[in-house]
C-alpha positions as CSV (number, residue, x, y, z in Angstrom):
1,X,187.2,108.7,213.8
2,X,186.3,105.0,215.2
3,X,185.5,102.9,212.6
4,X,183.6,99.8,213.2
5,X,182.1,96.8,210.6
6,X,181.8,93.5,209.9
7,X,183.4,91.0,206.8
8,X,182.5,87.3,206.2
9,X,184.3,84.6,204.9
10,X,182.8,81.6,203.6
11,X,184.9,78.6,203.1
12,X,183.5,75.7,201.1
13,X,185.6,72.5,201.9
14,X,186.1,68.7,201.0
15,X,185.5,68.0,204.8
16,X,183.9,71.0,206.1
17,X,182.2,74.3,205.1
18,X,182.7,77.6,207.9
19,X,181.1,80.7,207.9
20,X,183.6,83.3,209.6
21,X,182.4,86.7,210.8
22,X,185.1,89.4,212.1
23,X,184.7,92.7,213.3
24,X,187.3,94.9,212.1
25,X,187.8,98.2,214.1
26,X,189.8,101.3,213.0
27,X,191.1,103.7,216.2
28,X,193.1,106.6,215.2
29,X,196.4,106.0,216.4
30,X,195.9,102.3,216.8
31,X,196.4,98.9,214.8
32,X,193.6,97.8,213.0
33,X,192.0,94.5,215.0
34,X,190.4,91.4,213.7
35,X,187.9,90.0,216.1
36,X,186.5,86.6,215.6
37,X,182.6,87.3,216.2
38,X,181.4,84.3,214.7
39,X,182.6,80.9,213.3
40,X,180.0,78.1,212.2
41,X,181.5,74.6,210.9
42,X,179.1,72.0,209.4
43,X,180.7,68.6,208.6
44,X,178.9,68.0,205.4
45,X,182.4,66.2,204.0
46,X,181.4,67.1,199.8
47,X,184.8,65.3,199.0
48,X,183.7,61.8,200.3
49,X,180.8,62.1,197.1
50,X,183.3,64.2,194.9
51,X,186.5,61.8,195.2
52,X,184.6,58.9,194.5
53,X,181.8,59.3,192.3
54,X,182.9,62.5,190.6
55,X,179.5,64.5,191.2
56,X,178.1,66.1,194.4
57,X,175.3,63.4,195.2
58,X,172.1,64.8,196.4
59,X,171.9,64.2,199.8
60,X,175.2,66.4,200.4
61,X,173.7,69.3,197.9
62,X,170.9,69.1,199.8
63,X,172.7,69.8,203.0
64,X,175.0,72.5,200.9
65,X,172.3,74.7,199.9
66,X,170.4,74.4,203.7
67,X,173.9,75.5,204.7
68,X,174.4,78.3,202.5
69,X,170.8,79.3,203.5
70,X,171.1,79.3,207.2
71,X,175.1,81.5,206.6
72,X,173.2,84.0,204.2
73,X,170.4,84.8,206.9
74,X,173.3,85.0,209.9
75,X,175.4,87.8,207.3
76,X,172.1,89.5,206.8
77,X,171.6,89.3,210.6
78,X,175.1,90.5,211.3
79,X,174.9,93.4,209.1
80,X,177.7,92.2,206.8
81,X,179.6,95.0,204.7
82,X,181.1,92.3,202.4
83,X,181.8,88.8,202.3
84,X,183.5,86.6,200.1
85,X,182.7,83.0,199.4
86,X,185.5,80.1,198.0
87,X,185.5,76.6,197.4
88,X,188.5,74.2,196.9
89,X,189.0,70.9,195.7
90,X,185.7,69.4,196.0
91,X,183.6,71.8,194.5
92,X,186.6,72.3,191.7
93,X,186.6,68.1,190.7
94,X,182.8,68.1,191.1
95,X,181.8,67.5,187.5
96,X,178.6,69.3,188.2
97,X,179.7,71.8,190.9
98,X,179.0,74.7,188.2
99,X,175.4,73.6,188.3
100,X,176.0,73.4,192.4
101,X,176.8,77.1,192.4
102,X,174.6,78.6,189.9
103,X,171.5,77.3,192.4
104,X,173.7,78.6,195.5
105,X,173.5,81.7,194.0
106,X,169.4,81.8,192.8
107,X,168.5,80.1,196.7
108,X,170.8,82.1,198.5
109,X,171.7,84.8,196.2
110,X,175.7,84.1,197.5
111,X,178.5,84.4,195.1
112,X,180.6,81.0,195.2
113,X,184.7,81.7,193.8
114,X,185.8,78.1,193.0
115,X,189.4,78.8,193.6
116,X,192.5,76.8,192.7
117,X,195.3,75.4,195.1
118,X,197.8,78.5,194.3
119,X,194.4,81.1,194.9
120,X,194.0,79.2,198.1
121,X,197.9,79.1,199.4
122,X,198.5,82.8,198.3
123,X,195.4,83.8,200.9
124,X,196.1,82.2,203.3
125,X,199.4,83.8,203.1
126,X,197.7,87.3,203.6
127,X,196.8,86.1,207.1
128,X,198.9,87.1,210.0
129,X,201.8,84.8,209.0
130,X,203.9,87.2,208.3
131,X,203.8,88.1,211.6
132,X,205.4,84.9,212.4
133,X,208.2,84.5,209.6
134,X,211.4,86.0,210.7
135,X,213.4,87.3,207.5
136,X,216.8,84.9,208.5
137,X,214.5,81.8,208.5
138,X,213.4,79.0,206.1
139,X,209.9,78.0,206.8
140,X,207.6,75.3,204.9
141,X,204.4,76.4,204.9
142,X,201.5,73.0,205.2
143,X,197.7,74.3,204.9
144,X,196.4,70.4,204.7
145,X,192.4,70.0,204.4
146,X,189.8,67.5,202.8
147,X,191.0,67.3,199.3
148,X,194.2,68.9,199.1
149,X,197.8,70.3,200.9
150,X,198.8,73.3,200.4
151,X,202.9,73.8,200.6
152,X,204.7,77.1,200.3
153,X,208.7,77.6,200.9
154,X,209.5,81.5,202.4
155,X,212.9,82.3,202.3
156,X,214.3,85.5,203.8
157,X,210.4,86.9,204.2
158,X,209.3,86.0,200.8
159,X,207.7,83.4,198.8
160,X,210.3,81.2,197.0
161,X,208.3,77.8,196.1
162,X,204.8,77.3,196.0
163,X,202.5,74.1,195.0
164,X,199.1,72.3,195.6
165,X,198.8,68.5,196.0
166,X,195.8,66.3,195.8
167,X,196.8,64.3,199.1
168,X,193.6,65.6,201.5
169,X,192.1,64.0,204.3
170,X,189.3,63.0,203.0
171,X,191.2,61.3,199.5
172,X,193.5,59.3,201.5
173,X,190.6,58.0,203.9
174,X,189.0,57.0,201.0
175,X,192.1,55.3,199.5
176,X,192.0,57.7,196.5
177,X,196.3,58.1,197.0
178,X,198.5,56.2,195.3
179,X,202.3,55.4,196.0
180,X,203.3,57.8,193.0
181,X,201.2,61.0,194.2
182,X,203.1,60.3,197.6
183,X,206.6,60.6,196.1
184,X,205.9,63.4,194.5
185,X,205.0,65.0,197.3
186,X,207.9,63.9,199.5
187,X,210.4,64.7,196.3
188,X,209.0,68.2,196.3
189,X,209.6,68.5,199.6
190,X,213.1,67.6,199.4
191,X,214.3,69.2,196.4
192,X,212.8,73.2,197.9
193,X,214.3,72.1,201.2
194,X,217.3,70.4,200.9
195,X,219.2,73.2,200.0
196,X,218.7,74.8,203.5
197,X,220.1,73.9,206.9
198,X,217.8,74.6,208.8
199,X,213.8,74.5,208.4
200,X,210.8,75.6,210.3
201,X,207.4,73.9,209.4
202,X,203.8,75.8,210.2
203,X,201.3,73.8,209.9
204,X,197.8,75.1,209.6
205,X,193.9,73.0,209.2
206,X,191.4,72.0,211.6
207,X,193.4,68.8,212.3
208,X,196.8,70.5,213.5
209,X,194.8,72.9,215.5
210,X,192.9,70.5,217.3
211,X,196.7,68.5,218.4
212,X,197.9,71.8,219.6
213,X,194.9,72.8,221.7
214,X,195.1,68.5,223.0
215,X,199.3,68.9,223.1
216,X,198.6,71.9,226.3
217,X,201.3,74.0,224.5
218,X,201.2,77.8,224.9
219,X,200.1,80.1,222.0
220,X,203.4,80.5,220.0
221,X,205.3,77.3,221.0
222,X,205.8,75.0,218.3
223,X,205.2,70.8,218.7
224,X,208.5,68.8,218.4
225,X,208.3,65.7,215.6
226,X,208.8,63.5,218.6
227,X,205.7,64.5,219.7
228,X,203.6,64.4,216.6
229,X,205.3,61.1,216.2
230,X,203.8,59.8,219.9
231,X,200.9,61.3,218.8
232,X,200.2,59.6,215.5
233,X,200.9,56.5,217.2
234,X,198.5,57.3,219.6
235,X,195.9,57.5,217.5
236,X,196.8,54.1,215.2
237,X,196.3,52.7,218.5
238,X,192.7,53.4,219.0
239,X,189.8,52.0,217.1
240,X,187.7,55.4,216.0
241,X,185.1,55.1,218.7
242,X,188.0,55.2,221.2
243,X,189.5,58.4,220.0
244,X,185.7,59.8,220.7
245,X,185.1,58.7,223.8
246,X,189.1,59.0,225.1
247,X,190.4,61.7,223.4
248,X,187.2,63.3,223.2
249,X,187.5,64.1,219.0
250,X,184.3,64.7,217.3
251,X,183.0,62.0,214.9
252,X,183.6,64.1,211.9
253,X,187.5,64.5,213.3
254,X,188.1,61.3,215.3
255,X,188.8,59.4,211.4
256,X,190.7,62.1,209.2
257,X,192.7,63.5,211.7
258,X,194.6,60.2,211.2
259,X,195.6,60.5,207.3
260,X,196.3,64.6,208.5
261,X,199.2,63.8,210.6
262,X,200.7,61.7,208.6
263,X,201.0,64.7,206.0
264,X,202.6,66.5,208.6
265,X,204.8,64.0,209.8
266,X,205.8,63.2,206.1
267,X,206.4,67.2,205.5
268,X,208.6,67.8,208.8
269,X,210.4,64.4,207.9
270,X,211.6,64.8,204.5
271,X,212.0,68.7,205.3
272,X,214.3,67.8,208.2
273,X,212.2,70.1,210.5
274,X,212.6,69.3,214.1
275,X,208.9,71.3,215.4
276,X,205.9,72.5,213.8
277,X,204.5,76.2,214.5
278,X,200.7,76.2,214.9
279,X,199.6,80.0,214.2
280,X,195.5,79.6,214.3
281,X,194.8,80.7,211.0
282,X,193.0,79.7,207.7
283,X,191.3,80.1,204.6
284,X,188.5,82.1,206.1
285,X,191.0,83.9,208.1
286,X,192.5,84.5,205.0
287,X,189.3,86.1,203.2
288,X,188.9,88.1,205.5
289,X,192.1,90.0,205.2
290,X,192.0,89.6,201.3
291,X,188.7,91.6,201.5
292,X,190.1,94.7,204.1
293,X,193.6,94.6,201.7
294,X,191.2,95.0,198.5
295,X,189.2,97.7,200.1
296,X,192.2,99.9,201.5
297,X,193.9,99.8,198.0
């Protein structure tokens, strides 16, 4: 018997919060699909308050609950079976994000999860990846957002290294990084990696996705360093109303796009990693095949 419904995933971020609709259908016979239906992003950037004044200020709550608002009425619209809303760093340094989602849930009546970095890696890993990661292959893993990266090591199909770093977009543009939080990152890197001759980076965040679509590449081609590298030096190169008008960024990408590549660049570098693989997946992708795994067991 066809079965057809609909999940959400709502993902609270330090740059960004998304509201992502699928529609999952069941054939007899036939794979389970995932159709994207919806996907609203609002650049409401919690992280640029959070990172530096330790609190949500409350213009951006403001805009938080008017978002959480508008996403309950499109679920309800939609005819959502279940959903599932996280937050990451922002909302988890906020010192009154617990305030933040107890009104979420009386004005919107939606459930906020503040997750944790390994929550947020291990979900994302229930996304199609596996699809991707070929049992004789080292890959390194890079999920890089607002307020933190994300790295996992998979070594023949499974999960052999795993850690969250506060180096995010939104921390660096905001000079919230220090020399010491970057060694540790590139040590880390090194140490799970060095041991292995050969590594394959996937890199996954707004910011990568938009250099793919930009690079031309084909769906399942990966980008060489050389080419992040040209890239990166493309956009040092131009003030940030340039990348707008030239490269045709949006305003809320044109600036942390820049502190994003370098995470990748750094990752691929000290992980000796040739190309990148840019699967189109993320945290909301994520929730949404957390909730149909959940359901089915």
């Amino acid at each position: 018997m066809l079965r057809i419904y609909k999940y959400a995933a709502i993902d609270i971020g330090s740059n960004a919060i998304r509201l992502l609709i699928s529609t999952i259908t069941e054939a007899p016979g036939r794979p389970t699909t995932f159709k994207k239906t919806s996907l609203v992003r609002v650049p409401i950037r919690l992280g640029s308050d959070v990172f530096v004044n330790g609190r949500i200020g409350e213009e951006k709550r403001g805009k938080l609950i008017k978002a959480m608002t508008t996403f309950s009425l499109l679920m309800e619209l939609h005819d959502i079976v279940e959903y599932r809303a996280c937050a990451t760093s922002a909302m988890r340094d906020a010192e009154n994000g617990d305030g933040i989602v107890e009104e979420i849930k009386d004005k919107t009546d939606i459930q906020v999860d503040v997750i944790d970095g390994s929550d947020e890696a291990a979900m994302i890993a229930a996304t199609d990846l596996h699809e991707l990661i070929r049992d004789n292959n080292t890959y390194l893993y890079v999920d890089v957002g607002g307020g933190s990266t994300e790295l996992t090591v998979y070594y023949q199909g499974k999960t052999l290294a795993s850690r969250s770093f506060d180096l995010g977009t939104v921390r660096l543009l905001n000079d919230l990084v220090d020399e010491e939080s970057w060694e540790v990152f590139r040590q880390w890197v090194q140490n799970r990696c060095g041991p292995f001759s050969k590594v394959y980076l996937i890199g996954s965040g707004g910011n990568i996705n938009n250099i793919f679509k930009n690079s031309g590449n084909k769906d399942g081609k990966p980008l060489s360093y050389l080419y992040l590298c040209s890239y990166y030096q493309l956009l040092n190169s131009l003030p940030y109303e340039d990348r707008i008008a030239q490269l045709g960024l949006n305003q809320d990408r044109a600036d942390v796009i820049v502190p994003a590549t370098k995470i990748y660049l750094t990752a691929m570098k000290h992980a000796g990693a040739e190309s990148i693989y840019v699967p189109k997946i993320g945290l909301s992708d994520g929730i949404i095949k957390y909730l149909y795994n959940k359901n089915k067991a």
